[in-house]
C-alpha positions in Angstrom: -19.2 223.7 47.8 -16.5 221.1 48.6 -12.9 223.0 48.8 -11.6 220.1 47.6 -13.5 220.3 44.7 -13.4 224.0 43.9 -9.7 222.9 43.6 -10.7 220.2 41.1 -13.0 222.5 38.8 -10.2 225.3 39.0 -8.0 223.1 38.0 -9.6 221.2 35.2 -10.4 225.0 33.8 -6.5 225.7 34.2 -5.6 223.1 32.2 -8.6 223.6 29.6 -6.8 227.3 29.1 -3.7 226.3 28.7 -4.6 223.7 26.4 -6.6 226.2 24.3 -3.8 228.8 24.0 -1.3 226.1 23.2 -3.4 225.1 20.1 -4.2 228.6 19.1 -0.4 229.2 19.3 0.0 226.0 17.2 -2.6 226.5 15.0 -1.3 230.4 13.9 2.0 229.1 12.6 0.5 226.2 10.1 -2.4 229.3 9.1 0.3 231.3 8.2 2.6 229.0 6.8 -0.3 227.7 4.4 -1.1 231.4 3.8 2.8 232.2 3.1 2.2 229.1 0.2 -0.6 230.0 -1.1 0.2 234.0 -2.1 3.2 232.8 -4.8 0.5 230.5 -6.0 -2.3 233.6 -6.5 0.9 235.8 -8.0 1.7 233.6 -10.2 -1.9 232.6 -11.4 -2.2 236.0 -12.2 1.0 236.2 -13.7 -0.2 233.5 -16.1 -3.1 235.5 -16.9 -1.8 238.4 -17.5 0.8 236.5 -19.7 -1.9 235.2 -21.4 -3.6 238.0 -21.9 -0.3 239.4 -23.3 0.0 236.8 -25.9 -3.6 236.7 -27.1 -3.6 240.9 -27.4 -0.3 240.3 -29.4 -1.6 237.4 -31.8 -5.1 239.5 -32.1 -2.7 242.4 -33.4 -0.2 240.4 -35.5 -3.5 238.8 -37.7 -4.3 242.5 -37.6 -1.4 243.9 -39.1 -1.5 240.5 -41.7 -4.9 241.4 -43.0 -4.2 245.0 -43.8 -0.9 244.0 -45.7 -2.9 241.9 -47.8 -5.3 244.5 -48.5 -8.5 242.8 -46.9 -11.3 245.1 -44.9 -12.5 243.3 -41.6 -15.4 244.8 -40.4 -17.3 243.4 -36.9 -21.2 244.0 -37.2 -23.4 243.8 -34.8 -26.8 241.8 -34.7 -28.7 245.8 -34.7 -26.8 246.5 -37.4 -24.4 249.1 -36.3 -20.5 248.4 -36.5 -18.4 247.2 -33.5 -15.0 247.3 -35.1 -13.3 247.8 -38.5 -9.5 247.9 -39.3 -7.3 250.4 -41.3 -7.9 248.6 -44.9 -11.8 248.8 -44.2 -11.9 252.7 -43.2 -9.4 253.3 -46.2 -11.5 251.3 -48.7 -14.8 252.9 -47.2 -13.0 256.7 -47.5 -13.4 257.0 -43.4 -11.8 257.3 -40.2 -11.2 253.6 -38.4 -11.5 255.3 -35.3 -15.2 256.8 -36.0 -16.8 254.1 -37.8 -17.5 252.0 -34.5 -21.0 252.8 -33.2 -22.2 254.0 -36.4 -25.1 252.0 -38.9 -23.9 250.1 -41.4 -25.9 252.4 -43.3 -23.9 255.4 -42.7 -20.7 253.4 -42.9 -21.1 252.3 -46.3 -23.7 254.6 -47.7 -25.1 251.7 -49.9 -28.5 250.2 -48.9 -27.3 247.1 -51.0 -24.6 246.4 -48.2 -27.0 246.9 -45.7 -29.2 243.9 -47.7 -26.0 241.5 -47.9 -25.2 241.9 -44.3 -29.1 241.3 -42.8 -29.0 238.6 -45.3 -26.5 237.0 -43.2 -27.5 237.5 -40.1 -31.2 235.6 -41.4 -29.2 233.0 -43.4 -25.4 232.4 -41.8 -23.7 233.9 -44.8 -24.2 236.3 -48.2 -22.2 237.9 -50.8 -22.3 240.7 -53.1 -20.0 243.0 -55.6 -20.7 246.4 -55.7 -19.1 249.6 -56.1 -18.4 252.1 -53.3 -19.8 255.9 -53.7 -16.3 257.3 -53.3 -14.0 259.8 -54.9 -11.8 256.3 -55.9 -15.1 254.6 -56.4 -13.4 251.0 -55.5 -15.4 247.8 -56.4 -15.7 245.8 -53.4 -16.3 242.1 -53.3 -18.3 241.8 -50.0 -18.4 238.1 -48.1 -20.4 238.3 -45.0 -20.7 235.5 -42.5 -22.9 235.4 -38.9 -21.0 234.5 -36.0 -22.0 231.9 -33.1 -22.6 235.3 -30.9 -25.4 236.9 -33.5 -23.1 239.5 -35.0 -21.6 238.7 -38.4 -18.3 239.3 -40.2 -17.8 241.5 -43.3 -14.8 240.6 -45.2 -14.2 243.4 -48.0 -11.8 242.9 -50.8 -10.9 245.7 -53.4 -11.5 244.0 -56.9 -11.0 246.9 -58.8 -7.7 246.2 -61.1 -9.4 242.8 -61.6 -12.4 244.0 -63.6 -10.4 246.1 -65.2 -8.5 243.8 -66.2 -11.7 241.6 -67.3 -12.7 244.7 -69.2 -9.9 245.3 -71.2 -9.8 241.6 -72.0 -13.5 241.7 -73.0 -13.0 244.8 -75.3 -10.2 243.3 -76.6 -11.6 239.9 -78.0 -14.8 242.1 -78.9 -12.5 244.2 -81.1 -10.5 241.2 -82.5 -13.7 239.0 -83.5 -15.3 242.1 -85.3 -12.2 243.1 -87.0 -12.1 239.1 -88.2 -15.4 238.8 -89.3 -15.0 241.0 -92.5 -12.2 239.0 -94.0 -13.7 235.3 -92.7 -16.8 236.5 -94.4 -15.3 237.2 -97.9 -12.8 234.2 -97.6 -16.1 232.3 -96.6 -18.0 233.1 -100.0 -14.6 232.7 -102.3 -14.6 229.2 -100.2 -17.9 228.4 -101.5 -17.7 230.0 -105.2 -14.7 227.9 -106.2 -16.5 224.8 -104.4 -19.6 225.1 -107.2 -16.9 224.7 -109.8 -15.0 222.0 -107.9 -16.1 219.3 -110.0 -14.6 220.6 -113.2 -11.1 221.1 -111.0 -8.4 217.9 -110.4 -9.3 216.0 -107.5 -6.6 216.8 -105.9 -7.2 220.4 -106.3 -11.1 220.0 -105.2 -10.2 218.2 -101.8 -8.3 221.7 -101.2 -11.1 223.9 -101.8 -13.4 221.8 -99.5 -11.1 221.6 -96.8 -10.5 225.5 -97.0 -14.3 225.9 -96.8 -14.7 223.6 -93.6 -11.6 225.5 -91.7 -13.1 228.8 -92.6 -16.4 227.5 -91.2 -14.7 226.9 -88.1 -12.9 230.1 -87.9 -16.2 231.9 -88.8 -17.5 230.2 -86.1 -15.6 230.9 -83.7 -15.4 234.5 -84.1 -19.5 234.5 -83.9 -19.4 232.6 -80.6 -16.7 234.9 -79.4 -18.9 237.5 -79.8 -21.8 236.0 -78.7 -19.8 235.1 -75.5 -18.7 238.9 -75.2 -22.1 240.3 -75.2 -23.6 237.8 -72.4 -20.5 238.4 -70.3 -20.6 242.3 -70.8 -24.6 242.0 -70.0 -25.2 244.0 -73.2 -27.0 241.1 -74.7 -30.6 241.9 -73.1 -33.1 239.1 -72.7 -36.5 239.6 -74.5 -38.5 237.9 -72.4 -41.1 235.6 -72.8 -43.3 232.5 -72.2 -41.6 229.8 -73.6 -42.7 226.1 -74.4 -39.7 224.4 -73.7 -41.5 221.2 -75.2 -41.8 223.5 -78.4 -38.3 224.4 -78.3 -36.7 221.0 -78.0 -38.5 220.0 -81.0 -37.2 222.9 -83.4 -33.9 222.6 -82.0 -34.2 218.9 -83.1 -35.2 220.1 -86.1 -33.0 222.6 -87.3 -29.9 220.1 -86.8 -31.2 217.1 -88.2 -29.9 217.7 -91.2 -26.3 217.8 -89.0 -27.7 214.5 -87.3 -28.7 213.2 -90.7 -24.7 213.5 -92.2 -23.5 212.2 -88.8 -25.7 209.1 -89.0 -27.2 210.0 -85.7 -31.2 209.5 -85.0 -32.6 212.6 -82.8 -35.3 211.7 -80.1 -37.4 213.9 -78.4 -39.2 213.1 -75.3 -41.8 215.4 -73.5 -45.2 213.5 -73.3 -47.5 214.3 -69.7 -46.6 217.6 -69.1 -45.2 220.4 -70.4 -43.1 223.2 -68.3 -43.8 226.8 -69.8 -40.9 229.3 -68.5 -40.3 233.3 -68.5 -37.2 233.8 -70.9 -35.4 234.2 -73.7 -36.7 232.1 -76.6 -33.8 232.4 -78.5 -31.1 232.8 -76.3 -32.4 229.1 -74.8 -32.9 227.7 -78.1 -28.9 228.9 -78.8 -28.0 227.0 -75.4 -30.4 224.0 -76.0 -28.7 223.8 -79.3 -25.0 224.1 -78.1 -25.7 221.0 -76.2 -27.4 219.1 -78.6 -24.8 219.9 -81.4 -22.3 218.6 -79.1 -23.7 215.4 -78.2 -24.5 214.8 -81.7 -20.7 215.3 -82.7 -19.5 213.2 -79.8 -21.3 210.3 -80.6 -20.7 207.4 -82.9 -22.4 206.1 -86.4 -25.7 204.6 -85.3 -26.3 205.9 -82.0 -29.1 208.0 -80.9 -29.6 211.1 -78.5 -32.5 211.9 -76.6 -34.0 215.8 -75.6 -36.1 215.3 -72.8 -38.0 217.8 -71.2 -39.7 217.2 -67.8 -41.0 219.2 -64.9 -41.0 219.4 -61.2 -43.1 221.5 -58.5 -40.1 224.7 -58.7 -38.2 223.9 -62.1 -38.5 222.6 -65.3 -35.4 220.3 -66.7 -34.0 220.0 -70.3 -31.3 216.7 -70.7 -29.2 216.0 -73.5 -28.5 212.4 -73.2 -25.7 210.7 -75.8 -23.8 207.5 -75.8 -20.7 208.6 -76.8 -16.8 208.0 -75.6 -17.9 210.2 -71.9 -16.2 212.8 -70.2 -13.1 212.2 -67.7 -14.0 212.6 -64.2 -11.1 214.6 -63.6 -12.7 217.0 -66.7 -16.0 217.3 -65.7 -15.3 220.2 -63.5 -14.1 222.4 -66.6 -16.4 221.2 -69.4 -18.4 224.7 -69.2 -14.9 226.8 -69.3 -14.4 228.8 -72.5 -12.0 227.3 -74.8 -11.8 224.0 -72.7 -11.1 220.8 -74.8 -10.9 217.4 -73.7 -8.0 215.2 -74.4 -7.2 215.8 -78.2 -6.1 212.2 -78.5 -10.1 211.2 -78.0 -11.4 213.8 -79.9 -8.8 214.0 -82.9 -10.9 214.7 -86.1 -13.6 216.4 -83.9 -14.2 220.4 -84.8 -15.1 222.4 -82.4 -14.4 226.4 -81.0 -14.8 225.2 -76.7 -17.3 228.4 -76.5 -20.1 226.3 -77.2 -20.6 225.0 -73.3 -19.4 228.4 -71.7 -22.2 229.9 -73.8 -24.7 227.6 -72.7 -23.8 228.2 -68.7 -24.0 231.7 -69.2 -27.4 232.0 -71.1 -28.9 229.6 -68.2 -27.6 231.3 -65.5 -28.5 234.5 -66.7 -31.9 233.0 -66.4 -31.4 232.3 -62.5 -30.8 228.8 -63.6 -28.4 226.4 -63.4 -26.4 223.6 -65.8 -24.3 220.7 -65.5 -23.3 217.4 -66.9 -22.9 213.6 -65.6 -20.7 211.4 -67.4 -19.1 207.8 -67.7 -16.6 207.0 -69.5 -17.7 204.4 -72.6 -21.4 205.0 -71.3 -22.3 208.2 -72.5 -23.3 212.2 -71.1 -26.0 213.7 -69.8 -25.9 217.6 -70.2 -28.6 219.1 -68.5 -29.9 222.8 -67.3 -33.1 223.5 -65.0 -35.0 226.7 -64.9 -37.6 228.4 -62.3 -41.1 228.0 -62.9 -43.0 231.3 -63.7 -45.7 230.5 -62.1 -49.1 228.3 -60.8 -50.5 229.8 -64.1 -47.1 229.4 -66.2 -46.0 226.2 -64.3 -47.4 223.5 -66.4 -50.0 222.8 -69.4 -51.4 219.6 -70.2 -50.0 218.4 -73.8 -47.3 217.6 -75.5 
């Protein structure tokens, strides 16, 4: 080869060298200046996190330490049923360790298959709820709320409602005791009432009006004492339900008739409408005629000289319906909420010179509900009510006879 151009090539490969190692030397200093910048940034990301983490462990622990001051059992379950976590009020309420209920069944948690129902019963549905009481020494009732998360599992919330019933017992026993110990002396007052009101026509006038009005206030007080122990027995559940198939078509009409008389004196015509078909249920005859009765002796009070209220009685594919439609004044929106609470009134400037106990509706909800039904009312003011319960169907063979 050409010397002169072995001296070129060497040359050119010189300066190719240099060149190299002058960028790697270049190139070093900006990699290791960007790697200087970019460690504070990975420190501090995980200082963040870390922080974070801090924070979240801290609030986690804070709503921990809330919920057992408050007295509420959290309990984490998971979708096979066995329990992931569970704080100090849950382990105390369930007479157990908080440390070894974790990894166990919910069936060896709680001991109760009836838990064990309310929880897969959230888990198939999203939520449940139950009251029962705890096989402990303390024996705690335990209102039970359970809830399926987003992830499968489900929350158990578990809330001690002991003192409460308690409480609702001694009330109970209470007013049982007080209406029996009344009913004696209403009773006797009740007949006096009536004796002197046979002989009121040879008595002043003045004298007479007395004695009637004494013999409509003890009528009231009597009453009341009846429905207070009516409404004792239902809530206590001692009040068993004979049950039977019942014509509610049947019923509406002798509930009609036994207060037409009442509807008679109010000047109030009674309507009863039940033509097609008529719903047969399993229940209580009587205890539905008392509810069915409640409501029609209300609307008949409410409602002015002239007017007319219609029992009708119809029937869908799951339920059969009985509504008790008036034209009277109407309820207040704001009231309709509280018409079915015992001893509720409306406002006593509409319904001055209208008796009544307020037991009469809170009767009626509980005999319906106690039949797995349910009750309610719509209402507009200077158009009228509609009180109205619905109850399951027996049946294909119960659900519905031709007739009326």
């Amino acid at each position: 080869m050409d010397p002169v151009a072995l001296v070129a090539l060497g040359s050119v490969g010189a300066a190719a060298l240099l060149l190299a190692v002058g960028l790697q030397r270049g190139g070093a200093p900006r990699a290791a200046r960007a790697g200087a910048r970019a460690a504070p940034d990975a420190v501090q990301a995980r200082a963040r996190a870390a922080a974070a983490e801090e924070r979240a462990t801290a609030a986690a622990r804070d709503v921990g330490v809330l919920v057992d001051l408050v007295g509420i059992g959290v309990v984490r379950v998971a979708e096979d049923l066995t329990v992931v976590t569970a704080n100090e009020t849950a382990a105390r309420l369930l007479a157990r360790s908080a440390a070894g209920l974790p990894g166990r069944s919910v069936m060896e948690a709680f001991t109760d298959h009836r838990l064990e129902e309310i929880v897969q019963a959230a888990l198939r549905t999203g939520a449940a709820a139950g009251e029962l009481t705890i096989r402990t020494t303390d024996a705690p009732t335990l209102l039970v709320r359970a809830r399926r998360t987003p992830g499968g599992d489900a929350w158990l919330v578990l809330e001690d409602v002991s003192e409460l019933r308690r409480l609702q017992r001694i009330r109970t026993e209470f007013i049982d005791n007080l209406a029996h110990e009344l009913r004696t002396p209403l009773t006797t007052v009740s007949l006096l009432a009536e004796t002197l009101a046979l002989d009121a026509a040879q008595l002043p006038p003045r004298t007479a009006e007395r004695i009637a009005k004494i013999e409509v206030e003890t009528g009231h007080l009597v009453q009341m004492v009846n429905e207070l122990l009516d409404l004792s027995k239902i809530e206590s559940g001692s009040a068993a339900l004979v049950l039977h198939d019942v014509d509610l078509a049947r019923l509406a009409n002798a509930t009609v008739e036994r207060l037409s008389l009442f509807a008679e004196r109010q000047g109030v015509r009674l309507v009863v409408d039940a033509e097609g078909v008529v719903p047969r249920v399993r229940g209580d005859e009587e205890r539905l005629g008392q509810a069915l009765l409640n409501l029609l002796h209300n609307a008949v009070k409410f409602s002015p000289t002239g007017a007319e209220v219609l029992v009708r009685v119809a029937a869908s594919e799951h339920e059969a319906v009985v509504a008790v439609v008036d034209h009277g004044p109407g309820i207040p929106r704001a009231a309709l909420p509280r018409v079915f609470e015992r001893f509720y009134k409306g406002d006593r400037a509409r319904t001055r010179g209208v008796g009544g106990t307020g037991l009469g509706l809170s009767i009626a909800r509980h005999v319906v509900e106690a039949h797995g039904g349910r009750i309610w009312v719509e209402s507009e003011e200077g158009i009228g009510s509609t009180f109205a319960f619905a109850l399951p169907l027996t049946g294909p063979d119960l659900a519905a006879t031709p007739g009326a």
